[in-house]
C-alpha positions in Angstrom: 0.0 0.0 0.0 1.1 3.6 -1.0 1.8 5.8 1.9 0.0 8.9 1.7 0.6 12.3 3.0 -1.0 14.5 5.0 -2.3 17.8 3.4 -0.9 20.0 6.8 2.7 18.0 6.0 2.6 18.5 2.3 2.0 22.2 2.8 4.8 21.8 5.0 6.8 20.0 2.2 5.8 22.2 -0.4 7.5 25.6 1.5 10.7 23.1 2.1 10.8 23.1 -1.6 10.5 26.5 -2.4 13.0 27.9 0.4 15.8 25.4 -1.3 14.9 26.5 -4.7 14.6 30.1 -3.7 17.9 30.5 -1.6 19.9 28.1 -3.9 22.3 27.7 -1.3 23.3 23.9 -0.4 25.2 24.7 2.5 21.5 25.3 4.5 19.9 22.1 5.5 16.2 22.5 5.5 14.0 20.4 7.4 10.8 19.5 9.1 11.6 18.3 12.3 13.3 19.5 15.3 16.9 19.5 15.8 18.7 16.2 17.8 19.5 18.3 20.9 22.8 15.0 20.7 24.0 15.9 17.4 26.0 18.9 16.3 24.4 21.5 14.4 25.0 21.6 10.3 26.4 25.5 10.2 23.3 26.9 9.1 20.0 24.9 9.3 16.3 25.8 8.9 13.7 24.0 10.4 9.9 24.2 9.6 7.2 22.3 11.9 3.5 22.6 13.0 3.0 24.7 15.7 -0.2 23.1 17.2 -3.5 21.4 15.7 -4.6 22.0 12.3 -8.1 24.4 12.4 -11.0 23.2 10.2 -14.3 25.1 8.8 -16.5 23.4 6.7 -18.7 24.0 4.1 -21.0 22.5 1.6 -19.0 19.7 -0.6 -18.6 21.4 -4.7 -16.0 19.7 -7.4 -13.2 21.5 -8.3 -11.8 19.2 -10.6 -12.5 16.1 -13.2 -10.8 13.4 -14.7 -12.0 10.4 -17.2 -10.3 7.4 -15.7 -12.2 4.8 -18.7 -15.6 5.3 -21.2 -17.5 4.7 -17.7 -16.1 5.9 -15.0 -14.9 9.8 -13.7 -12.3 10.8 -10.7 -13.8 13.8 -8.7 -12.0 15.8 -6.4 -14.4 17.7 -3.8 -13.7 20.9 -1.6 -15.1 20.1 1.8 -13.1 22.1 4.1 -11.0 25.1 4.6 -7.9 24.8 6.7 -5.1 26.7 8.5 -2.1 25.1 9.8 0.1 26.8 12.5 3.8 26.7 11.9 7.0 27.2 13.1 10.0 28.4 11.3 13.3 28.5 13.3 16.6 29.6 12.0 19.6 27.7 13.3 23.4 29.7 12.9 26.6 29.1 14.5 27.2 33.0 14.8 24.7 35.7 14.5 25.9 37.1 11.4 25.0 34.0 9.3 21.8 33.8 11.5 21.6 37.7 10.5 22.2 37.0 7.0 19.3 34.0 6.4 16.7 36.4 8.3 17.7 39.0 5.3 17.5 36.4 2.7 13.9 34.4 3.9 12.5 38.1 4.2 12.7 38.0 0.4 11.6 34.2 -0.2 8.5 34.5 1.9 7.3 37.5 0.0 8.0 36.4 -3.5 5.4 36.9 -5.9 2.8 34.5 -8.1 5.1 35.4 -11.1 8.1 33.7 -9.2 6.5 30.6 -7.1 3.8 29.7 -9.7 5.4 30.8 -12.3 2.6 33.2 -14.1 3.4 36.0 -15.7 2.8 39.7 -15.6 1.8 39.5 -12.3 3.5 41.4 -9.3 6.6 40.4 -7.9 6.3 40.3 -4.4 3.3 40.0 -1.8 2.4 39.1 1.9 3.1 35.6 2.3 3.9 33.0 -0.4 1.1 30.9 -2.7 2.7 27.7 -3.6 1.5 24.7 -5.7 1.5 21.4 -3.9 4.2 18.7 -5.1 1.9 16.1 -4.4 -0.7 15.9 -6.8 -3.1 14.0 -4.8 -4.9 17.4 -4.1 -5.5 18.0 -7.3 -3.8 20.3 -10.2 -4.1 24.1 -9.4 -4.3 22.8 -5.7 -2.4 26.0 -3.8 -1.4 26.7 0.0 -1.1 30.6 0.9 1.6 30.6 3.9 2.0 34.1 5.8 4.9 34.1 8.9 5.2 36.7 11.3 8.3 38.6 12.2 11.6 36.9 13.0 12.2 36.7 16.9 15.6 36.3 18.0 16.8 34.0 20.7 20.3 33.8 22.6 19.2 32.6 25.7 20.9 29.9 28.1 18.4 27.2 27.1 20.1 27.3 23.8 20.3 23.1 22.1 23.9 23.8 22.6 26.8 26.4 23.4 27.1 27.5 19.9 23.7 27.8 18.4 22.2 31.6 17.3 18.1 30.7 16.4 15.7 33.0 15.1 12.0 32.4 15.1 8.4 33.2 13.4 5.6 31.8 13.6 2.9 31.7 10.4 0.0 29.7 9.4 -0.8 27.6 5.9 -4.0 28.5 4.7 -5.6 25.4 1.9 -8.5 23.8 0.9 -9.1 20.3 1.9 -10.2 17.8 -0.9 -11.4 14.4 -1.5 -11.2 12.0 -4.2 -14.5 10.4 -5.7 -14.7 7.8 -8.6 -18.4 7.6 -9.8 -20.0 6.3 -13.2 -19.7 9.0 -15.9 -23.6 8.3 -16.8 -24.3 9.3 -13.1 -22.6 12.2 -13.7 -24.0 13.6 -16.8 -27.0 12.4 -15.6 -26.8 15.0 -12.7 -25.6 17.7 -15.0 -28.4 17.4 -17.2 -30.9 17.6 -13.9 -28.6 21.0 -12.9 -29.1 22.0 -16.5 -33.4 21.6 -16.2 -33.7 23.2 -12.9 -32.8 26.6 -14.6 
């Protein structure tokens, strides 16, 4: 059996994606999971998790998308809930001037514009937050996550993971639209179209 993923860790996935592509910069290690307070920071690191339960509204079930999977049979995917995510985004340096110097650089990544993360263009170059496609295409194509962070917070305190570590922090959210895949007869469904149709 396929393992599936999560739509709060694929938004989660999705942002990993676009910080690596965005920074270019191979010396970062990006992840999504706390650092090993036993093993040695990497020289600069940055770490994205949830930061608490996902939120859930709901709303009346509508189709966003079709397929034809064979002459009798369709894949539906269906909207049935809007959802924010907390998250977490730390900033892991061995000195405060590399620490400095990825807070300058992720103040341009999470503001990029559509034109740059979706690639679509003549549209403006930078906004509040980032709208990313997701990588897994379980969601659906055109499936999108909006992700906005607050401001970085800096922390040199004693209860550091170890003598040498310089972390910044901001906390955001990961605003999407929950789906779910349907198969159902493609009569059935032109049969409700038609119906639709006559009720106008």
């Amino acid at each position: 059996m396929t393992l599936r993923t999560s739509i709060q860790q694929a938004a989660i996935n999705a942002l990993m994606a676009w910080i690596q592509k965005d920074l270019a910069d191979s010396s970062i290690v990006i992840s999504a999971r706390w650092p090993d307070p036993n093993t040695n920071l990497p020289p600069k690191a940055i770490s994205i998790l949830p930061a608490g339960e996902r939120e859930e509204e709901y709303f009346d079930p509508y189709v966003v998308q079709t397929e034809k999977i064979d002459a009798s049979h369709e894949r539906s995917w269906w909207a049935v809930a809007s959802i924010t995510q907390p998250l977490q985004l730390d900033i892991w340096a061995l000195d405060s001037f590399d620490r400095d110097d990825l807070v300058a650089r992720l103040d341009e990544t999470l503001r990029r514009g559509v034109g740059y993360t979706l690639g679509l263009p003549n549209q403006n170059p930078v906004r509040q937050g980032v709208l990313l496609s997701f990588a897994d295409t379980y969601w659906g194509n055109g499936a999108t996550v909006d992700i906005v962070f607050d401001r970085m917070e800096q922390s040199d305190e004693a209860d550091r993971v170890n003598e040498t570590e310089y972390r910044a922090t901001a906390r955001g959210e990961a605003h999407m639209t929950l789906t779910v895949q349907a198969t159902t007869p493609a009569m059935a469904n032109i049969e409700f179209k038609m119906r639709f149709i006559e009720s106008l």
